[in-house]
C-alpha positions in Angstrom: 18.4 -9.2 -21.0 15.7 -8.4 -23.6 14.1 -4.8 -23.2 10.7 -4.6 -24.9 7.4 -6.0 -24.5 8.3 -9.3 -26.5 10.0 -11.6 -24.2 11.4 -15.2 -25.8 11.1 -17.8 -23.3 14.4 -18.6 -21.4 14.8 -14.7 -21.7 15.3 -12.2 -19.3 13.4 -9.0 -19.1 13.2 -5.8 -16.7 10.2 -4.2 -15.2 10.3 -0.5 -14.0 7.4 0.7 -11.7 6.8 4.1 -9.5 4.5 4.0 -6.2 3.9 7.4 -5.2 4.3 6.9 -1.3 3.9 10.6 -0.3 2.1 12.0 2.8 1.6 8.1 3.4 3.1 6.0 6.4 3.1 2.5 7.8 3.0 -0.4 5.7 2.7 -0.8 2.2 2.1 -3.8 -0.5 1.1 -3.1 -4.2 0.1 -6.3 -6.4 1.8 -6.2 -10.1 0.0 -8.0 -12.6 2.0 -9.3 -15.1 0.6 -10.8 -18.4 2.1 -13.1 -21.3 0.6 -15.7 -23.5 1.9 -18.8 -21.6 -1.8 -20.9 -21.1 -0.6 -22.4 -17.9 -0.2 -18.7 -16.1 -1.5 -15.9 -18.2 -1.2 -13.8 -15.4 2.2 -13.7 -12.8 1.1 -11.1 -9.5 4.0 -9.4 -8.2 4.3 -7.2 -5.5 5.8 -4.1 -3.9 6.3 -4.5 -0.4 7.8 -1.4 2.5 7.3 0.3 5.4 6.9 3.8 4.9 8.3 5.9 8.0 
């Protein structure tokens, strides 16, 4: 699994991300944008989905 910003293709990499969920409630879903230099999709959207109780 590669670690860094510069991903080879076929490659695995890791993303870390914080959502700061406090004093909130109910449901939650935060897009990730993701972007590489492949023309076809430049941009991947990923997203954080919960509920928050």
């Amino acid at each position: 699994m590669a670690s860094s910003s510069h991903i080879k293709p076929g490659e695995k990499g890791k993303i870390n991300t914080k959502v700061d969920t406090e004093g909130r409630g109910g449901y939650l879903h935060k897009p990730i944008a993701v972007h590489s230099n492949d023309p076809q999709r430049p941009i991947v959207h990923l997203y954080i989905t919960a509920i928050l109780r």
